[in-house]
PyMOL Python script that loads the backbone (N, CA, C, O; Angstrom):
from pymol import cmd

cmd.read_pdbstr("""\
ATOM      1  N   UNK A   1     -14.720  31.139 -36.749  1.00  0.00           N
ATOM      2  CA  UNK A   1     -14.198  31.551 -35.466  1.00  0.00           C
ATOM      3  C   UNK A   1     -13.079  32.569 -35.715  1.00  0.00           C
ATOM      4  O   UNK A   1     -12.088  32.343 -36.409  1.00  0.00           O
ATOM      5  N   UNK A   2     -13.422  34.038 -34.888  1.00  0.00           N
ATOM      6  CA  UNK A   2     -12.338  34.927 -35.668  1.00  0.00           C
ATOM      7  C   UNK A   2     -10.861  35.067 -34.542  1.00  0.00           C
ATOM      8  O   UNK A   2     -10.927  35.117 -33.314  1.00  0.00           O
ATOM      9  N   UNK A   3      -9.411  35.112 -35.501  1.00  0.00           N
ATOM     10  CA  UNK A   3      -8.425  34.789 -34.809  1.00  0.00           C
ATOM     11  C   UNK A   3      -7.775  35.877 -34.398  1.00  0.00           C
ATOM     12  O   UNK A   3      -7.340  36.466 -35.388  1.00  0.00           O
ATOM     13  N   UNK A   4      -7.411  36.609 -33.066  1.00  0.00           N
ATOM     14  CA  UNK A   4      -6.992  37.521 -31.683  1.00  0.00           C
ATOM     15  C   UNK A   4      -5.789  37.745 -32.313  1.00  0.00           C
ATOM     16  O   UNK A   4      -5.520  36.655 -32.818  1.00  0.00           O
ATOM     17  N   UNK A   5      -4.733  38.671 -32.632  1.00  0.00           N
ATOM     18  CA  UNK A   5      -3.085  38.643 -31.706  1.00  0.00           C
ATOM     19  C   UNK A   5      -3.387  39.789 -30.637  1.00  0.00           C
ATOM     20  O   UNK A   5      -4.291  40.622 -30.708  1.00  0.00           O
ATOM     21  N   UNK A   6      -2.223  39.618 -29.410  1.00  0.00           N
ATOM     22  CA  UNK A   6      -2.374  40.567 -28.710  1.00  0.00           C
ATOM     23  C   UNK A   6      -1.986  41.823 -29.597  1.00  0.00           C
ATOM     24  O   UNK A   6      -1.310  41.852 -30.625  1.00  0.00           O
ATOM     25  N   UNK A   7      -2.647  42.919 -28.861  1.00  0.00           N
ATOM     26  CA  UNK A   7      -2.048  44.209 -29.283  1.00  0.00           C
ATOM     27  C   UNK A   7      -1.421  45.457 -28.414  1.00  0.00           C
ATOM     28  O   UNK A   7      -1.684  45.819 -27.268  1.00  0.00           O
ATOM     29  N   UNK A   8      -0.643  45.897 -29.227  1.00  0.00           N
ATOM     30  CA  UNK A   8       0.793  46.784 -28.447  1.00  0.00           C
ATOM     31  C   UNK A   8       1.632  45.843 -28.192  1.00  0.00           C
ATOM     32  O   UNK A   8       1.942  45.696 -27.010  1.00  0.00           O
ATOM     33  N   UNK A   9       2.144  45.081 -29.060  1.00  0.00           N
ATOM     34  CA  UNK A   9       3.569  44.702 -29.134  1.00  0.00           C
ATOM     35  C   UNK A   9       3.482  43.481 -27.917  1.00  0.00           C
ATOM     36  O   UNK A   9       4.500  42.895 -27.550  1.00  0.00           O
ATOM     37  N   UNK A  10       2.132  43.184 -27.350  1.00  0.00           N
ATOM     38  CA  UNK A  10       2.117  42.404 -26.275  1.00  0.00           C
ATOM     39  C   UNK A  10       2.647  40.900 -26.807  1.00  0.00           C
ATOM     40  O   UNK A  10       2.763  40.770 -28.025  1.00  0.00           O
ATOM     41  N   UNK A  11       2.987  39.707 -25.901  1.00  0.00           N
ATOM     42  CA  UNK A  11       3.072  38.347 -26.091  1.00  0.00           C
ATOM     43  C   UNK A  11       2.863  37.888 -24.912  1.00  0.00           C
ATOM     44  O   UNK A  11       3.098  38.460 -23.847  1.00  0.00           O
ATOM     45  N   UNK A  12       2.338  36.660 -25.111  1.00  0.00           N
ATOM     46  CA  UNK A  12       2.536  35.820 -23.803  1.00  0.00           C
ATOM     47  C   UNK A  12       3.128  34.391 -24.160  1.00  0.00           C
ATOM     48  O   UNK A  12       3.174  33.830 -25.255  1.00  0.00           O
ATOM     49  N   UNK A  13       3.547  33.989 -22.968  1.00  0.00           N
ATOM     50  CA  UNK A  13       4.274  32.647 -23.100  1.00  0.00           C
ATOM     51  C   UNK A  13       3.491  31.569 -22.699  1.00  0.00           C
ATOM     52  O   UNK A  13       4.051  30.474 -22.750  1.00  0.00           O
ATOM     53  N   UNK A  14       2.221  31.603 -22.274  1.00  0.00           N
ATOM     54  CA  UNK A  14       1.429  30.130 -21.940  1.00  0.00           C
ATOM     55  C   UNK A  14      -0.194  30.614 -22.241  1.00  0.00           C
ATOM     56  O   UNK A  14      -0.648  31.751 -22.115  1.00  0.00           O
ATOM     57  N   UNK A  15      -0.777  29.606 -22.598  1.00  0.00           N
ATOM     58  CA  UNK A  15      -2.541  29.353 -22.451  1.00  0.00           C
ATOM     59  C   UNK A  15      -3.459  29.982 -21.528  1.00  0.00           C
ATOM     60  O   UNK A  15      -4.641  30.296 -21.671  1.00  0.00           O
ATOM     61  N   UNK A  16      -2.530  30.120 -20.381  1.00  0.00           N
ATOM     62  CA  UNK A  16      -3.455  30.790 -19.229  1.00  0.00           C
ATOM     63  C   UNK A  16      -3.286  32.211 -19.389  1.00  0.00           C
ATOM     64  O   UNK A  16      -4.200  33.002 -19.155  1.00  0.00           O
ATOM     65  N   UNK A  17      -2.128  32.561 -19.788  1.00  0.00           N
ATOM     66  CA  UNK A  17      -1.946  34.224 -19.400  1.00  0.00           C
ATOM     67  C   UNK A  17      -2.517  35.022 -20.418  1.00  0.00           C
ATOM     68  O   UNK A  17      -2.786  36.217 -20.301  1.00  0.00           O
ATOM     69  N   UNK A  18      -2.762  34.037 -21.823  1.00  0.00           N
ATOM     70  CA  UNK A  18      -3.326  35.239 -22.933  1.00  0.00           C
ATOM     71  C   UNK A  18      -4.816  35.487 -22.682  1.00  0.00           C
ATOM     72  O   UNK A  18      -5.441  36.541 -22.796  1.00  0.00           O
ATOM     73  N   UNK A  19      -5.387  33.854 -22.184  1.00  0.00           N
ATOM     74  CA  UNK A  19      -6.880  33.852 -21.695  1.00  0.00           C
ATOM     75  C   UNK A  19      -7.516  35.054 -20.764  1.00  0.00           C
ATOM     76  O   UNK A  19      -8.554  35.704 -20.892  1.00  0.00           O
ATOM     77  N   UNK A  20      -6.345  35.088 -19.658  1.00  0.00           N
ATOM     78  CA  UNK A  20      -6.354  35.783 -18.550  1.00  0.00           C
ATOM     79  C   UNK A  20      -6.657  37.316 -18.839  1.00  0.00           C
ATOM     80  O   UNK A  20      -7.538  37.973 -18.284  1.00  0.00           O
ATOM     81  N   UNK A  21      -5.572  37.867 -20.023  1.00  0.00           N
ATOM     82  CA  UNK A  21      -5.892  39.169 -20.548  1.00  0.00           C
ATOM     83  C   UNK A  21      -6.815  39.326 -21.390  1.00  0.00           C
ATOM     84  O   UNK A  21      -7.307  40.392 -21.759  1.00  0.00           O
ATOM     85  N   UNK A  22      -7.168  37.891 -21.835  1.00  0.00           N
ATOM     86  CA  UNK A  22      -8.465  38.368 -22.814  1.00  0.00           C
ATOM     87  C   UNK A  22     -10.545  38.469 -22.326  1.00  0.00           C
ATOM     88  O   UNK A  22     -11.580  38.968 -22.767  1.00  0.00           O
ATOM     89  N   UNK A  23     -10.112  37.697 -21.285  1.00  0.00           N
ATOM     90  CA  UNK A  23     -11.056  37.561 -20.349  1.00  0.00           C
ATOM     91  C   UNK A  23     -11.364  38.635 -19.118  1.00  0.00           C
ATOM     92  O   UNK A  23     -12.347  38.608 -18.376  1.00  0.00           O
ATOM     93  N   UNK A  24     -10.101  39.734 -19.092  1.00  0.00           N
ATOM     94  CA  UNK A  24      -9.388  40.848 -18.259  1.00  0.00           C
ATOM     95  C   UNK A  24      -9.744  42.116 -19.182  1.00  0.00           C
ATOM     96  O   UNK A  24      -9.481  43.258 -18.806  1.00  0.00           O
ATOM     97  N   UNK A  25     -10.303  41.863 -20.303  1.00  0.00           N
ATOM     98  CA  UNK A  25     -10.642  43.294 -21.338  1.00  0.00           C
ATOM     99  C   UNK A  25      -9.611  43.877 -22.288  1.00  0.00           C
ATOM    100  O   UNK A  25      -9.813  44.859 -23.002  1.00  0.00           O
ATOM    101  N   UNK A  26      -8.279  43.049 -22.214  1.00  0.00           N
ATOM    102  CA  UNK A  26      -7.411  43.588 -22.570  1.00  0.00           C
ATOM    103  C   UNK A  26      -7.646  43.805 -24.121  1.00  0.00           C
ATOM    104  O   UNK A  26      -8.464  43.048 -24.644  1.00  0.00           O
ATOM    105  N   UNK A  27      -6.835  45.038 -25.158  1.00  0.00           N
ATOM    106  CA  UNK A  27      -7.480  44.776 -26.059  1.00  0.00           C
ATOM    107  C   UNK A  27      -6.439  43.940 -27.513  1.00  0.00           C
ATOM    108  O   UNK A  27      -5.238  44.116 -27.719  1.00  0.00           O
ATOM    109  N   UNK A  28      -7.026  43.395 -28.005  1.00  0.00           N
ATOM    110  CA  UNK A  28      -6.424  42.465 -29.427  1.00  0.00           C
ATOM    111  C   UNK A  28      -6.499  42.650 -30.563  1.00  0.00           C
ATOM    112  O   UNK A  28      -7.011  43.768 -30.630  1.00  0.00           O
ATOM    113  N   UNK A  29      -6.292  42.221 -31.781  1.00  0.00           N
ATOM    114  CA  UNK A  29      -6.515  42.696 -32.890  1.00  0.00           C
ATOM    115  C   UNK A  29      -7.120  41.026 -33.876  1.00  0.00           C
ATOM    116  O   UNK A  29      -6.786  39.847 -33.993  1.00  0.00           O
ATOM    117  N   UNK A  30      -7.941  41.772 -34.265  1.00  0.00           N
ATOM    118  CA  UNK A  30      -8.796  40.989 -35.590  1.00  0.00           C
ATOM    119  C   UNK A  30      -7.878  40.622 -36.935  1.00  0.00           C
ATOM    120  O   UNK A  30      -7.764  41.294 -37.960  1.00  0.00           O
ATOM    121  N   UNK A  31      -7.356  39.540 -36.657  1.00  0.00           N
ATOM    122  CA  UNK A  31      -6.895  38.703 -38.416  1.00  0.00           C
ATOM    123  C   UNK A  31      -7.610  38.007 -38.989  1.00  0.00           C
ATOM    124  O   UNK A  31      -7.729  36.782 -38.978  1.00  0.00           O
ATOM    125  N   UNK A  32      -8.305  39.058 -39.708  1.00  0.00           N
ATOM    126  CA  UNK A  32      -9.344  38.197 -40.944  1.00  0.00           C
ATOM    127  C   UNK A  32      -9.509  38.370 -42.145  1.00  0.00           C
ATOM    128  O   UNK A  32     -10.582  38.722 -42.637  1.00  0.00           O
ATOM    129  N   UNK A  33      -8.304  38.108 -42.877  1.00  0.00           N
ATOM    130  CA  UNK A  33      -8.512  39.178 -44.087  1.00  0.00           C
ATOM    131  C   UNK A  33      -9.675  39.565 -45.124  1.00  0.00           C
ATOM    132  O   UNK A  33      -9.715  40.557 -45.852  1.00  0.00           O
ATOM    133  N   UNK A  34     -10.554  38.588 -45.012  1.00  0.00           N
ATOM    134  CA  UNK A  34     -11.877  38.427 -45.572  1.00  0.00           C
ATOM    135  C   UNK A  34     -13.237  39.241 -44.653  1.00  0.00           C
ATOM    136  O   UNK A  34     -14.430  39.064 -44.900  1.00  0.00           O
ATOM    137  N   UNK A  35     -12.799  39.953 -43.798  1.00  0.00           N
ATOM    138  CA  UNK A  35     -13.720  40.617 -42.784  1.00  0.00           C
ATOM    139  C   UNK A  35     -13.145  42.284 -43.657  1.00  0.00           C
ATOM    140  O   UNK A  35     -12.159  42.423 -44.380  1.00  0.00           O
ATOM    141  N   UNK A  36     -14.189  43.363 -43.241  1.00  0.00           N
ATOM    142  CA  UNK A  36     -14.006  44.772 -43.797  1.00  0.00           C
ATOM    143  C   UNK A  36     -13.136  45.223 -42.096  1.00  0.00           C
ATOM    144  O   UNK A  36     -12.272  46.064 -41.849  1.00  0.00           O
ATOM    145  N   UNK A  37     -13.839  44.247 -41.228  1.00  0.00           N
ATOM    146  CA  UNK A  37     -13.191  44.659 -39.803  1.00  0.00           C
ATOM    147  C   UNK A  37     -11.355  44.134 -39.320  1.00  0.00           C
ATOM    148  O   UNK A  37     -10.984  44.120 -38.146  1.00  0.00           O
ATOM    149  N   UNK A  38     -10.703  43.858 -40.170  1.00  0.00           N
ATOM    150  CA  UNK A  38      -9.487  42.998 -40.192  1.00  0.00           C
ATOM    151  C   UNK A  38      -8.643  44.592 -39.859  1.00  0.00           C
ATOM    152  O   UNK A  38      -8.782  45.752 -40.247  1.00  0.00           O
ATOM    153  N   UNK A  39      -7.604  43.756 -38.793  1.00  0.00           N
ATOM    154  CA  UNK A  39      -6.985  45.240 -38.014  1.00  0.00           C
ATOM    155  C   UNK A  39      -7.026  45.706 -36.543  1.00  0.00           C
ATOM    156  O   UNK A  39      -6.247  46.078 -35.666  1.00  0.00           O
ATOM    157  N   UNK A  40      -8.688  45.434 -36.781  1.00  0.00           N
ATOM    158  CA  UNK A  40      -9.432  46.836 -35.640  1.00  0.00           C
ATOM    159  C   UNK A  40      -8.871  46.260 -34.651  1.00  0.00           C
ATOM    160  O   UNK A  40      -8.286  45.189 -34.811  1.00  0.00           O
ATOM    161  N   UNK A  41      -8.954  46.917 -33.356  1.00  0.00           N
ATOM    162  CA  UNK A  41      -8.887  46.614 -31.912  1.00  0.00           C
ATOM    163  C   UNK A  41     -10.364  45.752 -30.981  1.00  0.00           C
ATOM    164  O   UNK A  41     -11.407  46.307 -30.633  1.00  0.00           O
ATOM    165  N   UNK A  42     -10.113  44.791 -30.844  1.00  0.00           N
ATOM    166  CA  UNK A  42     -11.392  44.142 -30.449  1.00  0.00           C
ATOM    167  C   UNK A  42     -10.988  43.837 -28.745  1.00  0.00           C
ATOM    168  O   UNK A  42      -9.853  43.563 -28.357  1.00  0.00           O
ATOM    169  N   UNK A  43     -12.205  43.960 -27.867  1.00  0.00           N
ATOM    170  CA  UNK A  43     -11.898  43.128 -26.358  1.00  0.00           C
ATOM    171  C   UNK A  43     -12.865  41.899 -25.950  1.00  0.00           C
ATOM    172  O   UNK A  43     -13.474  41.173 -26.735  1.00  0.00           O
ATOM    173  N   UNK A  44     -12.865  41.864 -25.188  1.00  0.00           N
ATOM    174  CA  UNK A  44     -13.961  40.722 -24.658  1.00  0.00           C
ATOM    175  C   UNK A  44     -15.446  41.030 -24.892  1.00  0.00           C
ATOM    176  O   UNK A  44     -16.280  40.199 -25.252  1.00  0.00           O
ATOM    177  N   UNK A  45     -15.718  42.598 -24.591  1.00  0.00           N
ATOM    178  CA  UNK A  45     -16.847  42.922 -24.791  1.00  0.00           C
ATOM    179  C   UNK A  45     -16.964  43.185 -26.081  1.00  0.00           C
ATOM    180  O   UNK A  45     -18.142  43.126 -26.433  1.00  0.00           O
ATOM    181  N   UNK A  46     -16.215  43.455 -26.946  1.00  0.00           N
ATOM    182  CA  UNK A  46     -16.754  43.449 -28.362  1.00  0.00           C
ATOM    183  C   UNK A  46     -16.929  42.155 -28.494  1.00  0.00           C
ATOM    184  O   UNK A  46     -18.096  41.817 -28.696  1.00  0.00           O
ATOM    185  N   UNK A  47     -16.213  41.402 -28.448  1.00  0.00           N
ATOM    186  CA  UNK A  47     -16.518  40.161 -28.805  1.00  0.00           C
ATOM    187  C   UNK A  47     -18.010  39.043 -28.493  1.00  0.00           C
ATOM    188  O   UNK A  47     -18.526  38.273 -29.303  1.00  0.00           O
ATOM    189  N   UNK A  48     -18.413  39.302 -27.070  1.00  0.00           N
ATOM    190  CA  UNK A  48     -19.851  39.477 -26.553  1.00  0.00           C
ATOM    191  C   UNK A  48     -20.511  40.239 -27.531  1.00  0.00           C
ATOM    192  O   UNK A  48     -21.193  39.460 -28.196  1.00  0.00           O
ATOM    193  N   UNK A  49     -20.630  41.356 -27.922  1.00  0.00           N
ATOM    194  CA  UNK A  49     -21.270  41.937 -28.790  1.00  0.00           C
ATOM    195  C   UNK A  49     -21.790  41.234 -29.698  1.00  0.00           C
ATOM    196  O   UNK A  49     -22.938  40.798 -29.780  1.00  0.00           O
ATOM    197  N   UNK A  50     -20.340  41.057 -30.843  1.00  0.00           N
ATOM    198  CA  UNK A  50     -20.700  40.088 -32.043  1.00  0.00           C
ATOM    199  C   UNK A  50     -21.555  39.124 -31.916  1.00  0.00           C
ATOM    200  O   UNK A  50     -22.443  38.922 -32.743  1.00  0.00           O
ATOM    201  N   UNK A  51     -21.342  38.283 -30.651  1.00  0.00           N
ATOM    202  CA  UNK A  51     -21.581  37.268 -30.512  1.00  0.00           C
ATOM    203  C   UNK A  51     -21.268  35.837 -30.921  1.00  0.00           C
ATOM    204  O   UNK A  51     -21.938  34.843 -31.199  1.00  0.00           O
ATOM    205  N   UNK A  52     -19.729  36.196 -30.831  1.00  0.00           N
ATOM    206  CA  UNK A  52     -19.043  35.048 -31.230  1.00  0.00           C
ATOM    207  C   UNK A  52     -18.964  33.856 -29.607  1.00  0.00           C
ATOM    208  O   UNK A  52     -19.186  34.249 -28.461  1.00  0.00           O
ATOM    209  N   UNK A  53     -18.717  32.892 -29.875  1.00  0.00           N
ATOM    210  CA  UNK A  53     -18.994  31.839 -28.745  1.00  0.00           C
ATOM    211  C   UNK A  53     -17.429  31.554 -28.292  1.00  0.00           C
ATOM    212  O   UNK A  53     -17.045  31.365 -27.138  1.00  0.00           O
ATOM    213  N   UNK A  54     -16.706  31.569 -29.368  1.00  0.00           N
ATOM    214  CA  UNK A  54     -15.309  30.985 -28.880  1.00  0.00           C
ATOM    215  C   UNK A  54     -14.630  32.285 -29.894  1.00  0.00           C
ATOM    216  O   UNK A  54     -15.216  33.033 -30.676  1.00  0.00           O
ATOM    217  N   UNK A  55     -12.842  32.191 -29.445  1.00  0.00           N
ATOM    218  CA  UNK A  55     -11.993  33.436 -30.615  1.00  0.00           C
ATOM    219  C   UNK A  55     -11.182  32.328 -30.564  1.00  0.00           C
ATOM    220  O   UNK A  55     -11.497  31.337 -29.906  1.00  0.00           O
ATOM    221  N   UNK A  56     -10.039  32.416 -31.276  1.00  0.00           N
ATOM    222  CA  UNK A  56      -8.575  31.549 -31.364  1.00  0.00           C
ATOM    223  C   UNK A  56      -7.931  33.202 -30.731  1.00  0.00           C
ATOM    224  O   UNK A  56      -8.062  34.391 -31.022  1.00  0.00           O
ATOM    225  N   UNK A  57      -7.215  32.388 -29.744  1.00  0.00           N
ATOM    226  CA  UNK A  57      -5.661  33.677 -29.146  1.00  0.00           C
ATOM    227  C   UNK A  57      -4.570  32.987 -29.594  1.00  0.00           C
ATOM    228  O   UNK A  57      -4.333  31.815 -29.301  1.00  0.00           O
ATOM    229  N   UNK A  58      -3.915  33.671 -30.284  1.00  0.00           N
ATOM    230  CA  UNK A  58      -2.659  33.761 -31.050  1.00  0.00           C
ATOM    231  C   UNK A  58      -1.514  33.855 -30.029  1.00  0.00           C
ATOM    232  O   UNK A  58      -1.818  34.909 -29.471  1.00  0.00           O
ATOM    233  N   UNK A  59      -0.732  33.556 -29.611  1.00  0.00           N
ATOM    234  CA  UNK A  59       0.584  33.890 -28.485  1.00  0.00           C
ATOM    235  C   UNK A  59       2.082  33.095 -28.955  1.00  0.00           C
ATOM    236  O   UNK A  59       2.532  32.714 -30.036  1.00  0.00           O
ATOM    237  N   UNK A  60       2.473  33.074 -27.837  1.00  0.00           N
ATOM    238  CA  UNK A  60       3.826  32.514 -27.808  1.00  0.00           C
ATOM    239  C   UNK A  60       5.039  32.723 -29.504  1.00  0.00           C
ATOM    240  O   UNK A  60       5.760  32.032 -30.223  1.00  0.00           O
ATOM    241  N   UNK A  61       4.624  33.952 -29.385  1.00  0.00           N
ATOM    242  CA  UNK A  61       5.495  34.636 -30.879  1.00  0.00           C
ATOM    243  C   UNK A  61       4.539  34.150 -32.424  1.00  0.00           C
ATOM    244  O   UNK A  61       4.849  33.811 -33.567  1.00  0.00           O
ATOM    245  N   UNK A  62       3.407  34.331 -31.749  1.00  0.00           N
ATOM    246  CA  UNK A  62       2.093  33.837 -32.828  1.00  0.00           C
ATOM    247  C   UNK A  62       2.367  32.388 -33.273  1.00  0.00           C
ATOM    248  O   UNK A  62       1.883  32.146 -34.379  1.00  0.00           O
ATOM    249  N   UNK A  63       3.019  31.365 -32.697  1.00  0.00           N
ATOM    250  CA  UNK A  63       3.311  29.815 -32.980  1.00  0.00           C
ATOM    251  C   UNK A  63       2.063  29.223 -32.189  1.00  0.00           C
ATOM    252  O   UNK A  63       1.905  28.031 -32.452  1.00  0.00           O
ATOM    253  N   UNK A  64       1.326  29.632 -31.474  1.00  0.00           N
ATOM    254  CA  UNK A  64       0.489  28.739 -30.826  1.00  0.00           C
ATOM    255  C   UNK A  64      -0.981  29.375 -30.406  1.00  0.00           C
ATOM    256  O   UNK A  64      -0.946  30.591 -30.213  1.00  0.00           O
ATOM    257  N   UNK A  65      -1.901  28.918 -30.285  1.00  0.00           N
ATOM    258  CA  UNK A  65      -3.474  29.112 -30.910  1.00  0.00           C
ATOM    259  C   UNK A  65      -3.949  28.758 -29.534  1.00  0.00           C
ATOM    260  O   UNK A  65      -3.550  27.626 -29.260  1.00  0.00           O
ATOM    261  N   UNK A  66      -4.660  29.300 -28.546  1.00  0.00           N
ATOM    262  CA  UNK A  66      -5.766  28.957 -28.069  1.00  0.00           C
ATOM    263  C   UNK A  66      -6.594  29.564 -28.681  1.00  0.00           C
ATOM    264  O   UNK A  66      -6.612  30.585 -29.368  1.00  0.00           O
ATOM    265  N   UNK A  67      -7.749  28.342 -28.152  1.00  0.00           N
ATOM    266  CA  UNK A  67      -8.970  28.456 -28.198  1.00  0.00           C
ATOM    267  C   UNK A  67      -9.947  28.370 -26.976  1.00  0.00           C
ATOM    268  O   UNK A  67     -10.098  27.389 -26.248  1.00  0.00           O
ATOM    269  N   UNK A  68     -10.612  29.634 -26.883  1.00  0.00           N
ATOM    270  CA  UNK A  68     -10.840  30.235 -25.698  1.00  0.00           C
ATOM    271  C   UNK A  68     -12.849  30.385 -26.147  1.00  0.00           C
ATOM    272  O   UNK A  68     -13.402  30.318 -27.244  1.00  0.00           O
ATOM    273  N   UNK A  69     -13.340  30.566 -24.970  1.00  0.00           N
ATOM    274  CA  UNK A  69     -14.866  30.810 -25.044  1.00  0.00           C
ATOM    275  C   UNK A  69     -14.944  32.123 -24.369  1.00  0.00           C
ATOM    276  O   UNK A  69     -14.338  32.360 -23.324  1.00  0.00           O
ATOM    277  N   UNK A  70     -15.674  32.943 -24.959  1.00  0.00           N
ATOM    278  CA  UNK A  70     -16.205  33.763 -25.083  1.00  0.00           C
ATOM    279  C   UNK A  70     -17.060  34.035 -23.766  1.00  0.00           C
ATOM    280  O   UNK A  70     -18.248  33.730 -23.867  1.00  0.00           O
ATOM    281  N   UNK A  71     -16.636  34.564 -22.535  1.00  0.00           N
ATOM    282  CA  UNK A  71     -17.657  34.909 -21.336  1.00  0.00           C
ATOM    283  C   UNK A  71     -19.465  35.445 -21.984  1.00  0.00           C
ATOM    284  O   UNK A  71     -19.636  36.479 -22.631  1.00  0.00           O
ATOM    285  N   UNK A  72     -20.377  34.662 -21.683  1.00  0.00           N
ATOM    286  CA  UNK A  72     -21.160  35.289 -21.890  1.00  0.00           C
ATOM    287  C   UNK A  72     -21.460  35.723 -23.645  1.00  0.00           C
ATOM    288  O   UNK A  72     -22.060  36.699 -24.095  1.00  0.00           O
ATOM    289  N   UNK A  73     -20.868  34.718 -24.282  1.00  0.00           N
ATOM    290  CA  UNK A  73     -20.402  34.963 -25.793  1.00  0.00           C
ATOM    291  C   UNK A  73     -21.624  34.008 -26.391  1.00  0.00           C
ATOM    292  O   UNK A  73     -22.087  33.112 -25.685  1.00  0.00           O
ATOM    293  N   UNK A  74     -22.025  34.207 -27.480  1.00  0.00           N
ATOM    294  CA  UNK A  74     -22.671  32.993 -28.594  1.00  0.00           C
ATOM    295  C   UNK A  74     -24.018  33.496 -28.749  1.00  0.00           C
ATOM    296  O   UNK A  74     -24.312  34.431 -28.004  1.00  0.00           O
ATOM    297  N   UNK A  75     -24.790  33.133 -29.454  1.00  0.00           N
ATOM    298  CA  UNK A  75     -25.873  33.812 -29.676  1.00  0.00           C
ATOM    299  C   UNK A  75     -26.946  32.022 -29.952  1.00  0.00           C
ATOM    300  O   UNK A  75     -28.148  32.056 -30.215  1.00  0.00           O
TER     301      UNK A  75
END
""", "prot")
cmd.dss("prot")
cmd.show_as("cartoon", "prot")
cmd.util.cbc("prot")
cmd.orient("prot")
């Protein structure tokens, strides 16, 4: 399951609001250091793409992890 931070310096302070932007298109970044893709800018629809089912969102000063499903995500 690959793990989100927001990107542009973004944060949020609760479960709902990172969901909200991530489910909203906003875009995030890929921490995977074992991926060639670690960095990039990913959104909801990339993520549909891949076809990942769920991401972990990173927030609250990166101390806390949702785990979020993927609209239309999983293969």
């Amino acid at each position: 399951m690959p793990t989100l931070t927001p990107a542009y310096g973004r944060d949020y302070k609760s479960k709902a609001a990172v969901e909200a932007d991530f489910k909203a298109g906003k875009d995030f970044v890929l921490n995977d250091m074992s991926s060639p893709h670690h960095g990039r800018y990913v959104n909801v629809q990339d993520a549909r793409g891949a076809g990942w089912a769920t991401v972990n969102l990173r927030y609250k000063r990166l101390t806390r992890v949702a785990v979020v499903k993927v609209p239309g995500g999983g293969k």
